[in-house]
Backbone as a printed PyTorch tensor [residue, N CA C, xyz], in Angstrom:
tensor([[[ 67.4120, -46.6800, 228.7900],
         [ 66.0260, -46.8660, 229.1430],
         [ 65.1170, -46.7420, 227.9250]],

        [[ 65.4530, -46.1180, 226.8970],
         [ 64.6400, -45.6920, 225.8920],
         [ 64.8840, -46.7520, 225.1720]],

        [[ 64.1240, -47.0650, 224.2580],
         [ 64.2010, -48.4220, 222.7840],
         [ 65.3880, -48.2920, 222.2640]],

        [[ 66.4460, -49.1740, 221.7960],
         [ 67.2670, -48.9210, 220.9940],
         [ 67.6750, -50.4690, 220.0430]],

        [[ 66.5560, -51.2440, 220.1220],
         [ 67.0080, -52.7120, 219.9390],
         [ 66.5460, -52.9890, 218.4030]],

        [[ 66.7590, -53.5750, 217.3870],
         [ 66.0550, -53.8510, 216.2810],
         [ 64.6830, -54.0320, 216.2240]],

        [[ 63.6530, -54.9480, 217.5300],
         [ 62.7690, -55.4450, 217.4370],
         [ 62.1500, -54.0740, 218.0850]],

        [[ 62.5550, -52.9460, 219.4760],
         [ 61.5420, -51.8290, 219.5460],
         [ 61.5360, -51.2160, 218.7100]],

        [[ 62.9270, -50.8010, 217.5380],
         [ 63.2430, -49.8200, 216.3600],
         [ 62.3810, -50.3890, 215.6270]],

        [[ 61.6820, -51.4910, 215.1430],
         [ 60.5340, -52.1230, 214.4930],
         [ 59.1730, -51.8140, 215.1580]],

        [[ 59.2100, -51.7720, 216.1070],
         [ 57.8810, -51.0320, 217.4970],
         [ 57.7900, -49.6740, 217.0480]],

        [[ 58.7410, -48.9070, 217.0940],
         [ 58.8170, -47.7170, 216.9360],
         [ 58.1590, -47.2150, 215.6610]],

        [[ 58.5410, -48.0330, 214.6250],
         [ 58.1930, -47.6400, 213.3950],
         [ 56.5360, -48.1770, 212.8600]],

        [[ 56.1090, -49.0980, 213.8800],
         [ 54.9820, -49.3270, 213.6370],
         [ 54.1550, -48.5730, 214.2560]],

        [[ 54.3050, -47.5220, 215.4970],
         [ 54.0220, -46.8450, 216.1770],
         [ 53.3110, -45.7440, 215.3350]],

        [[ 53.9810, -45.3160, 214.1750],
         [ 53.6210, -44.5060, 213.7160],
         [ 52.6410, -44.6070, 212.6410]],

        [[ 52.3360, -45.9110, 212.2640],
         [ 51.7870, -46.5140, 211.5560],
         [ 50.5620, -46.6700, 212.2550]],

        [[ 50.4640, -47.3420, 213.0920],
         [ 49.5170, -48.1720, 214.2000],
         [ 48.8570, -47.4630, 215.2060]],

        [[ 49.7480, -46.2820, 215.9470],
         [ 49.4270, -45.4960, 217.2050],
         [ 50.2080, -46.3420, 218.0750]],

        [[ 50.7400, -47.2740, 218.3610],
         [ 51.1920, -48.3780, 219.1610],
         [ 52.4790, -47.4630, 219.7570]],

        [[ 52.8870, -46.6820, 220.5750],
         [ 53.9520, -46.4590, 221.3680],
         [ 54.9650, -48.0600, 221.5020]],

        [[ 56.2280, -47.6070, 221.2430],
         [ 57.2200, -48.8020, 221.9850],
         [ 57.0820, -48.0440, 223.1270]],

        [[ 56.4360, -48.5710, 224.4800],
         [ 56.7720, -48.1340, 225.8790],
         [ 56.6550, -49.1170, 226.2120]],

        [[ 56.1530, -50.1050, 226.0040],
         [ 56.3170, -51.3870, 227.0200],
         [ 57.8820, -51.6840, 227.6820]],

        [[ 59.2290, -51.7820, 226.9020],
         [ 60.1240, -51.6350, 227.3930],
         [ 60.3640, -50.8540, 229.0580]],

        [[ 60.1440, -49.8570, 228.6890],
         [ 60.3000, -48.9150, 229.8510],
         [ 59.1710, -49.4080, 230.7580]],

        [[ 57.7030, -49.8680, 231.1380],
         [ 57.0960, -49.9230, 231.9240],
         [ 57.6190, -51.6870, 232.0420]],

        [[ 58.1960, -52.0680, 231.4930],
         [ 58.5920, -53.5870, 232.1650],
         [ 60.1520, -53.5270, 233.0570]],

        [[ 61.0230, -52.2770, 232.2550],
         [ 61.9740, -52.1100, 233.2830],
         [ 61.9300, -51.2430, 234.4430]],

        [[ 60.9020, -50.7900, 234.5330],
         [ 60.4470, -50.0700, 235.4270],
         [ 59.2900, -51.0270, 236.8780]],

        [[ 59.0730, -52.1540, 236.0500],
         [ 57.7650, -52.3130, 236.8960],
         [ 58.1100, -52.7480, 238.4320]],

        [[ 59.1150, -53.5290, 238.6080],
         [ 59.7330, -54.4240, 239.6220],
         [ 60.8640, -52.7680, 240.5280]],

        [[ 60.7620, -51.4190, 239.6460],
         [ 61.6810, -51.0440, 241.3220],
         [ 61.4010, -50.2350, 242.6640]],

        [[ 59.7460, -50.4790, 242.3680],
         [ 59.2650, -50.0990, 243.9240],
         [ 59.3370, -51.2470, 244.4630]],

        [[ 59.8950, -52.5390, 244.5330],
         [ 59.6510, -53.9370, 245.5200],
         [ 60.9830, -53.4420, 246.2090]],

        [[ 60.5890, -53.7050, 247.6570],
         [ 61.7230, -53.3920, 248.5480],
         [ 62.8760, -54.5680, 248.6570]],

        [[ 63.4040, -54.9350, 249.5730],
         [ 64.9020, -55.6940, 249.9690],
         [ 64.2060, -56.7900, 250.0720]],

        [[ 64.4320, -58.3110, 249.4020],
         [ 63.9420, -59.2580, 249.3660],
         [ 62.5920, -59.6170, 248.3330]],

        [[ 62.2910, -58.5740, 247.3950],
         [ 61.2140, -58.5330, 246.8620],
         [ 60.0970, -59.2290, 247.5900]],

        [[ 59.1820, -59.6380, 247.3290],
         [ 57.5980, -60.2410, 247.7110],
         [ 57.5520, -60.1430, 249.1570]],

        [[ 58.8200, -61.0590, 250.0650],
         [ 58.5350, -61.2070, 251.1120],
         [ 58.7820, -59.8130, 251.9530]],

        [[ 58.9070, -58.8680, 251.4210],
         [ 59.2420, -57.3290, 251.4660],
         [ 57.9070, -56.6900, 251.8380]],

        [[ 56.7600, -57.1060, 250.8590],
         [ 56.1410, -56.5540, 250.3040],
         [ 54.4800, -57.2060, 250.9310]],

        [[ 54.8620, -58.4960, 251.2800],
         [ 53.6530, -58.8540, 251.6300],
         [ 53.5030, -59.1800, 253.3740]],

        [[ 54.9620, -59.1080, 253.6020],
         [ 55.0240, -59.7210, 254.8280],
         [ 55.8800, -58.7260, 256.0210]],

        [[ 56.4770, -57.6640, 256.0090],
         [ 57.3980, -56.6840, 256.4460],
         [ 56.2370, -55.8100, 256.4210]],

        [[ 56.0600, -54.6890, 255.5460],
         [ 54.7240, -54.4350, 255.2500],
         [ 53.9920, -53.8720, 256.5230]],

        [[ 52.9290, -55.1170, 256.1310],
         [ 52.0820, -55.1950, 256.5410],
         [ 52.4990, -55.8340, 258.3810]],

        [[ 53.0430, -55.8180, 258.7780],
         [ 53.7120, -55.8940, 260.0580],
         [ 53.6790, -54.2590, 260.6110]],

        [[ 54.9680, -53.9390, 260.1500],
         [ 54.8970, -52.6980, 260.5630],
         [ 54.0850, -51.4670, 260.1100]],

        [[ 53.5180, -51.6100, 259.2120],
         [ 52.2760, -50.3400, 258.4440],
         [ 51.0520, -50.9240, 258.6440]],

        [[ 50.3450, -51.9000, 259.4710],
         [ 49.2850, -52.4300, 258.9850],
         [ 48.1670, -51.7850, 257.9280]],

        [[ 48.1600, -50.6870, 258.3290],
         [ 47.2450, -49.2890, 257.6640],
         [ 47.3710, -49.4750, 255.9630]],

        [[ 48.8990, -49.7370, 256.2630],
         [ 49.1850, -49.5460, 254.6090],
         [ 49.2420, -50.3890, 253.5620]],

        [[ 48.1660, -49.6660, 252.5210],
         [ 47.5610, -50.7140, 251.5950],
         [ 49.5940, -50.4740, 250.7280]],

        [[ 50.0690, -50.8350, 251.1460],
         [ 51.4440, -50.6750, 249.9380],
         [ 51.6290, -51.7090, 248.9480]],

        [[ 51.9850, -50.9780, 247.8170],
         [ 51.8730, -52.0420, 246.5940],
         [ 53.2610, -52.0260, 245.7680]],

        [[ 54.2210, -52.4420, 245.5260],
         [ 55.3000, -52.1870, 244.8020],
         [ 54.8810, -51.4560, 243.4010]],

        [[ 53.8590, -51.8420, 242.2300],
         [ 53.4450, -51.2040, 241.1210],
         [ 53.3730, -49.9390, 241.7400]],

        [[ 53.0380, -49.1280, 242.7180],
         [ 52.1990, -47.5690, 242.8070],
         [ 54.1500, -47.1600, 243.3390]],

        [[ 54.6630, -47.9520, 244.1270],
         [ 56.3320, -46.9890, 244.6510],
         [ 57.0010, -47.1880, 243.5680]],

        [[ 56.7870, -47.8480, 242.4010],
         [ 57.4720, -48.1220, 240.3560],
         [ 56.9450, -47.0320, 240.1800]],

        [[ 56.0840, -46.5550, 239.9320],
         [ 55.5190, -45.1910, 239.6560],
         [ 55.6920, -44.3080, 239.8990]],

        [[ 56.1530, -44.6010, 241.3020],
         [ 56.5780, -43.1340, 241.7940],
         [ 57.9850, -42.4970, 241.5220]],

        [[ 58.5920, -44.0800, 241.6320],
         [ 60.1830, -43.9570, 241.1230],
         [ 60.6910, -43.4050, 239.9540]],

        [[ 59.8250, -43.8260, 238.7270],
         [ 59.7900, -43.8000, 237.6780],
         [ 59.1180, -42.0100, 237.5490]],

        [[ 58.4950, -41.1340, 237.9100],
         [ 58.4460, -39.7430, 237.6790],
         [ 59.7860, -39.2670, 238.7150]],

        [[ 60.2910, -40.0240, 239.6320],
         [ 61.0700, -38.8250, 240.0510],
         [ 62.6880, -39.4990, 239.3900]],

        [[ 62.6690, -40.6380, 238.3640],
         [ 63.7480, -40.5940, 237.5320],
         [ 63.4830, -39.5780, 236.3030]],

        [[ 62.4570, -39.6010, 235.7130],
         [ 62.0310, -38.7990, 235.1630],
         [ 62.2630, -37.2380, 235.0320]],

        [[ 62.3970, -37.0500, 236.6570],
         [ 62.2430, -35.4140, 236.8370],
         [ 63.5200, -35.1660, 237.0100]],

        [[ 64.2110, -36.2040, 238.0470],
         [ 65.9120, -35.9920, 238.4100],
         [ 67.0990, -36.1800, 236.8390]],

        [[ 66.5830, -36.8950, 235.8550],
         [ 67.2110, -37.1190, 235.1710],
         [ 66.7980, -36.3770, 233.7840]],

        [[ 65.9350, -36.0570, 233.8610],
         [ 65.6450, -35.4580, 232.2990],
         [ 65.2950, -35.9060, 231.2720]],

        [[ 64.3650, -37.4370, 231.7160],
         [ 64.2510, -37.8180, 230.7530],
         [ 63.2140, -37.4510, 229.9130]],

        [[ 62.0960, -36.4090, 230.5470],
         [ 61.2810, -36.0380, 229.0780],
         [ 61.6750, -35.7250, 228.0400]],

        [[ 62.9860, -34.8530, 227.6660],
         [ 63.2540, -34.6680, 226.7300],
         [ 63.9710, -35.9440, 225.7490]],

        [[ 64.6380, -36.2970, 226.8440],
         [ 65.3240, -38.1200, 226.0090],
         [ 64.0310, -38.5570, 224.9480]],

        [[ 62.6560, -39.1490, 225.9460],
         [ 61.9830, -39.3510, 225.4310],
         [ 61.0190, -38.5630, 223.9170]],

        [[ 60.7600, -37.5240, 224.5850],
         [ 60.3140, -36.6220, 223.1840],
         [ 61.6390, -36.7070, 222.0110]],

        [[ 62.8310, -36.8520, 222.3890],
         [ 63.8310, -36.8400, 221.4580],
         [ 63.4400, -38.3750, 220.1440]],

        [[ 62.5630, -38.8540, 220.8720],
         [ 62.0260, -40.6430, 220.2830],
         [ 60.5860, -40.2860, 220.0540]],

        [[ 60.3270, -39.0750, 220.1030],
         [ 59.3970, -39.0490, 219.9170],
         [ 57.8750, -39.4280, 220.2440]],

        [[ 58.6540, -40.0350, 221.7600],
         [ 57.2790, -40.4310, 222.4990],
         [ 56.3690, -39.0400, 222.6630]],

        [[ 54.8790, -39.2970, 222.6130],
         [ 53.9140, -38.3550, 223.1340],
         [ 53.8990, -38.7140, 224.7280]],

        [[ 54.6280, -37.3350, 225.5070],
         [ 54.3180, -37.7610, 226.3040],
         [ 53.5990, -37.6330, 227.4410]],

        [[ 52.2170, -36.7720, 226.6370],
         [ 51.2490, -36.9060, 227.5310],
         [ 50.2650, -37.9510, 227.8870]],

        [[ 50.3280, -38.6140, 226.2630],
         [ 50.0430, -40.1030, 226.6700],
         [ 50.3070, -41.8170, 226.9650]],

        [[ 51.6390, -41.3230, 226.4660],
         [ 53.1880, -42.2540, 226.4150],
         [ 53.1980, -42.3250, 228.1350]],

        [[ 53.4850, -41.7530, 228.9770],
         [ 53.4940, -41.8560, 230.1500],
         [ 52.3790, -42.2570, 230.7990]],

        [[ 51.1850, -41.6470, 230.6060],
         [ 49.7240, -42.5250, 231.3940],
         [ 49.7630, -43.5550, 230.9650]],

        [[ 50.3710, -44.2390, 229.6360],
         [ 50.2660, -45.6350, 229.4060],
         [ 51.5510, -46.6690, 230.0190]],

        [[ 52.3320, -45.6610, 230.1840],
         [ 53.7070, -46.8410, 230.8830],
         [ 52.8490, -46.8380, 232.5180]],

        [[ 52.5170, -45.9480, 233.3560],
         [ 52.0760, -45.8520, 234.1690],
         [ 50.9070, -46.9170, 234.3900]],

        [[ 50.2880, -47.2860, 233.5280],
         [ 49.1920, -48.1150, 233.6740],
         [ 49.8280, -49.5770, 232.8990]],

        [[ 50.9190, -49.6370, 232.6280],
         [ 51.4540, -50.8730, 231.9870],
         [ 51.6430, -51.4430, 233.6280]],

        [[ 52.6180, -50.3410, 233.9200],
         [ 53.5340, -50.8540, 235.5450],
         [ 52.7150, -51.2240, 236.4430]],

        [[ 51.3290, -50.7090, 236.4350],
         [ 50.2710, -51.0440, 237.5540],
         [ 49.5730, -52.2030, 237.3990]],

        [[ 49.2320, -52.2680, 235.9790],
         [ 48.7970, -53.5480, 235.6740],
         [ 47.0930, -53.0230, 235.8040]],

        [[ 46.6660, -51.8400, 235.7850],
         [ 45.6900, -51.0560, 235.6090],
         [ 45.7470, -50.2340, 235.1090]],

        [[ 44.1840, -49.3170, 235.0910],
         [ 44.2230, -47.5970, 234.3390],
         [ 44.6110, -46.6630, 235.5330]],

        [[ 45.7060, -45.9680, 234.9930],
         [ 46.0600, -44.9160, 236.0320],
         [ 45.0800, -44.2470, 237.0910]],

        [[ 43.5200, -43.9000, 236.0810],
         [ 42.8060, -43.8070, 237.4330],
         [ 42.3270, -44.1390, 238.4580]],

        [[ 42.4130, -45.7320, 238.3500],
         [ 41.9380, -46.6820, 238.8150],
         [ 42.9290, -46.5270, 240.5000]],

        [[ 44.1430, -45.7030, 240.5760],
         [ 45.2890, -45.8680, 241.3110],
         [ 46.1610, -44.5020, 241.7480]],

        [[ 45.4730, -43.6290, 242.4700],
         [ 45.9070, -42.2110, 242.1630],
         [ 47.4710, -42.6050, 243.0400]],

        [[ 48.2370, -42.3130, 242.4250],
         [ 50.0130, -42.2200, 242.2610],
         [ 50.6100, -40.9240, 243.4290]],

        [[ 51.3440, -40.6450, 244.1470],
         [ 51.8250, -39.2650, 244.9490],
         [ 52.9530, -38.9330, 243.7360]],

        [[ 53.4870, -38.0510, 243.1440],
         [ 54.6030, -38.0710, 242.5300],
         [ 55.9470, -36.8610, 243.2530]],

        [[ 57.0360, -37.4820, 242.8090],
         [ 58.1300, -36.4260, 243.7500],
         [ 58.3400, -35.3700, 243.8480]]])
């Protein structure tokens, strides 16, 4: 999950240069795994059938997934091991995956 490719190891190193985090990786493999069984038609059409109430969005259940891989797996330290900051390394994958600013989208986490 973490960068390990020539072109993020080039991200990485500009990161430090730039401020530029390589996290895009992680919030693009992350963004698609709150979409349920069938993706879209999951999501726009199942849904809203049985939840009408519920505004559900696949970006906000990526988010959610993504802190409780986070928490189940350990990856803060993976990450700090790369040296992500990750107090702000994470509000920004979080707002990559949403396709907004995290506040814009308050998240439940696990």
């Amino acid at each position: 999950m973490v960068c390990r490719d020539s072109a993020c190891e080039s991200a990485r190193t500009q990161h430090y240069q730039t401020g530029i985090p390589c996290v895009s990786q992680i919030a693009a493999l992350c963004h698609d795994l709150g979409h349920g069984p069938f993706s879209h038609l999951f999501d726009g059409m199942f849904i809203p059938e049985v939840q009408p109430d519920n505004k559900w969005q696949h970006e906000q259940a990526s988010v959610q997934m993504f802190h409780c891989m986070r928490k189940k797996n350990g990856l803060d330290k993976m990450m700090k091991d790369y040296e992500l900051n990750l107090k702000k390394d994470i509000i920004f994958i979080e707002e990559l995956i949403q396709g907004r600013k995290t506040s814009d989208s308050p998240v439940k986490t696990c």
